[in-house]
N, C-alpha and C positions, 0 to 999 in steps of 0.2 A: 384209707384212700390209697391207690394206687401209685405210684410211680409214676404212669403215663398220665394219670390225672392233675398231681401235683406240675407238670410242664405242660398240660393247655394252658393257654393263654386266656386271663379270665375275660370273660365278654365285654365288664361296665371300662375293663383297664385299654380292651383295644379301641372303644368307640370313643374313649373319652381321648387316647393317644393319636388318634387318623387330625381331627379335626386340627391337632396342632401341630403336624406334619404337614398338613395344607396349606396353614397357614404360615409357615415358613416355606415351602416353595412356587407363594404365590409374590411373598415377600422377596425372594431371591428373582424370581422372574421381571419383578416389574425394579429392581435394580439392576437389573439385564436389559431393560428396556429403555431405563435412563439413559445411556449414554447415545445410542441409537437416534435420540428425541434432541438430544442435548448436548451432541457429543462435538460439533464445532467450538463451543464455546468452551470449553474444557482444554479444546488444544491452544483457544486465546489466550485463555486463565496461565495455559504455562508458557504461551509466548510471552506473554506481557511481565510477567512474573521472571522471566529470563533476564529481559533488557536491566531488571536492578542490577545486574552482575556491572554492565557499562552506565547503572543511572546518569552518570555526572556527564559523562560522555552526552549522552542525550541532550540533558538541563541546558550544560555550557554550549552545545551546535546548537538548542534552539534558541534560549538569547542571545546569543557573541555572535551569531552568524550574520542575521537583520543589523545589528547594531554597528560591525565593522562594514556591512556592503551599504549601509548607509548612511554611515558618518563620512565614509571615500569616497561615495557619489555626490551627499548633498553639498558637504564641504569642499571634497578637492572636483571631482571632476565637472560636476556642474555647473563648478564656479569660473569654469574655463569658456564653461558652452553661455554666451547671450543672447542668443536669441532660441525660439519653440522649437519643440521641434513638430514637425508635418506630419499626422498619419489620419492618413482615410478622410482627408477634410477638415480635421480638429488641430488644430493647434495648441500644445500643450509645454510643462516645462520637460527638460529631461529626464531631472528624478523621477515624476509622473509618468512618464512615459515607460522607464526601464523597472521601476517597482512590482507591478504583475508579474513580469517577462522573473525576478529576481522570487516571487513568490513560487511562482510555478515549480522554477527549480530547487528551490530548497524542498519541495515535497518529492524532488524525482530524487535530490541526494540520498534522501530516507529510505526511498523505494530501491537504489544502489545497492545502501547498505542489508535492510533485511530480508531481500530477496534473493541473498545470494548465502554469504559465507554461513548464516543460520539456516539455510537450509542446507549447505554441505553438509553441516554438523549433523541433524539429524538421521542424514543419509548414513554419513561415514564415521565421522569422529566419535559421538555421543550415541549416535544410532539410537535417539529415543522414538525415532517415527517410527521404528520395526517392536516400542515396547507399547505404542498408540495402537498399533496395528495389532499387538497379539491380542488386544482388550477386546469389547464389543466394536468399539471405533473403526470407520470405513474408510478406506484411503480419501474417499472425496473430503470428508470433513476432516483429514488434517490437512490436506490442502485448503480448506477453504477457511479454518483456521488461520493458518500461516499468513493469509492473507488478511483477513479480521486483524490478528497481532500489529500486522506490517501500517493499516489501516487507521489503526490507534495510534501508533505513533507518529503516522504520520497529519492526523487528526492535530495534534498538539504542537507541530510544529507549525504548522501553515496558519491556526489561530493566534497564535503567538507573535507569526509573521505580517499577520494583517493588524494586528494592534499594533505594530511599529509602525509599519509603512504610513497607517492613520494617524498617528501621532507627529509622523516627519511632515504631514498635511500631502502627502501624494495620493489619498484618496478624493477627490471632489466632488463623487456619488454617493456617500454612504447610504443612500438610500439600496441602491443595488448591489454597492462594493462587496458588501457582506457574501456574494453568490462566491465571489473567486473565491473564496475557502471549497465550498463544492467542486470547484472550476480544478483547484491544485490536487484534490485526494483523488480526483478522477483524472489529471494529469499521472501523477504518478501510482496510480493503479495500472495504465495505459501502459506507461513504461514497464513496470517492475513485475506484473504478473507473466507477461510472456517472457522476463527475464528470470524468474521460478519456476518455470518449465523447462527452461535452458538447463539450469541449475539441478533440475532433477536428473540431466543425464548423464550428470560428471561423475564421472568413476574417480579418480585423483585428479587433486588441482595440482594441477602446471602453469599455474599463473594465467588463466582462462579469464575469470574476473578483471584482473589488472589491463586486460587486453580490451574488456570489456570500457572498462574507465577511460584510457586511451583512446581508443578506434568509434566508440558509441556515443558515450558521455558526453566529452572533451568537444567533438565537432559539431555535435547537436548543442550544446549551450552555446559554443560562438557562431554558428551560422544558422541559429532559428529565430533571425531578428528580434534575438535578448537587446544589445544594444544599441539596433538602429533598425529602420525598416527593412524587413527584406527585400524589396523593391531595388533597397540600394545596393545591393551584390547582382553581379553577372548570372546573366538565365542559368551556366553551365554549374554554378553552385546553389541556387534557389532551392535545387530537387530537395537540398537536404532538410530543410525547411520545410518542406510539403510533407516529406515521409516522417518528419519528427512530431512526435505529441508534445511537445514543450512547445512549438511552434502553433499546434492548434489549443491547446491550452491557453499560451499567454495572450493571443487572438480574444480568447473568450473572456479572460481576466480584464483586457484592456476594455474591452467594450461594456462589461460590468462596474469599472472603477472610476472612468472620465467616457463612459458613452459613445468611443469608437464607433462609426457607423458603421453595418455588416447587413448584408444583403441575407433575408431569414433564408434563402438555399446556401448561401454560406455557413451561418450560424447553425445548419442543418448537420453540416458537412464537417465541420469541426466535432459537436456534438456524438454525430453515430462515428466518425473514424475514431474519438478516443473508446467510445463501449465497444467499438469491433473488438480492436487490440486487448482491452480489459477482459471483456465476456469472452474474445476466442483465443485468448490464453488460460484463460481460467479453464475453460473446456477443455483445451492441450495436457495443460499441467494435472488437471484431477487425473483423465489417461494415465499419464507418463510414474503420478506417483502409483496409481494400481499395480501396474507394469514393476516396477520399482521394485515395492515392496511384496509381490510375489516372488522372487525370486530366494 
């Protein structure tokens, strides 16, 4: 036998060899396709997966937060107040009254916190959005992601919150009450996805955020008729109230929890003004982080 015959390659070796080359790069393709399929949930898996770094953080602001804002209202401040107080025709106690308006917010605090300095991080600090990005993963699913994570935790704190407030006896619908858990994650989706787009276009924090908690936050929890109706503040402050989703939020909580009367083009109007903000920040932010992380 020849030289040049001893290196053909024998026939039964190459047909038997192809079929299992195939089948490894049909094997590599459709793990190529996974994340593509599946790939939001993956940047959850490590959102959620992060927060253990602050677990206890989480644990302690979701029970000690309910538990201090309504041992101070049931006990001190409401003990001040005797008589209902008036909204929309119902007459209620005050705990009752400010409980949604206190649910609300503690879901927009959550949407605060991981809507902003976790995603700096990903951008700048950690830069792991640009290690999602080199994979199959598309910018829109770590944004929508980030949002899922944010979602989740704020899932658990708002249940959490409504098993107090029902416990303090400030719910008197439980039939419906149970909605304002839907009512809070889409309150603060409302706020915090258009504040994740914000967040996507910060090159270095210069206390941007803090300015945010300040000038955003701060005026929107005391003047969106948290604890009193907005009726009762001056026309030339109401506005703020009108453009805050903690204001259409806890509108929507109230009327869920003790049955606030609400005219259904009102109920309409609360409703689509928080999916605006939510769906067209979400919209923004996918943009901002493509943008983003091409660079």
């Amino acid at each position: 036998m020849s030289d040049h015959e001893e290196r053909m390659p024998h026939p039964t070796a190459t047909a038997t060899t192809q079929p299992g080359l195939d089948e490894l790069r049909a094997e590599a393709l459709e793990w190529g396709r996974r994340p593509r399929r599946s790939g939001t949930w993956y940047v959850t898996e490590h959102m959620v997966r992060a927060m253990r770094a602050y677990g206890w953080t989480i644990i302690v602001g979701a029970f000690g937060q309910p538990v201090l804002y309504l041992l101070g209202l049931a006990v001190g401040l409401a003990a001040l107040i005797d008589q209902d107080v008036a909204d929309g025709g119902v007459e209620v106690s005050y705990l009752v009254f400010v409980a949604p308006a206190l649910l609300m917010t503690s879901a927009i605090s959550v949407a605060s916190e991981e809507f902003t300095y976790p995603v700096m991080s990903g951008f700048k600090w950690r830069r792991y959005f640009y290690g999602f990005s080199a994979s199959p993963l598309s910018a829109g699913q770590i944004a929508n992601g980030v949002v899922a994570g944010a979602t989740a935790r704020m899932l658990v704190t708002v249940v959490l919150y409504y098993l107090f407030i029902w416990l303090f006896g400030a719910v008197p619908n439980p039939e419906t009450g149970w909605v304002s858990i839907l009512v809070g994650i889409a309150g603060g989706c409302a706020f915090g996805i258009p504040l994740m787009a914000y967040a996507a276009t910060i090159e270095d924090d210069k206390g941007q955020f803090a300015l945010v908690q300040r000038f955003l936050f701060m005026p929107m929890f005391l003047f969106s008729g948290t604890f009193y109706p907005l009726v009762n503040l001056p026309l030339w402050l109401q506005w703020i109230g009108w453009v805050s989703p903690l204001w259409h939020a806890t509108e929507l909580g109230r009327w869920a929890t003790y049955g606030k009367p609400i005219e259904p083009a009102m109920l309409a109007v609360h409703v689509g003004y928080l999916l605006l903000l939510a769906v067209g920040g979400l919209v923004i932010g996918r943009r901002l982080f493509t943008r983003r992380l091409a660079k």
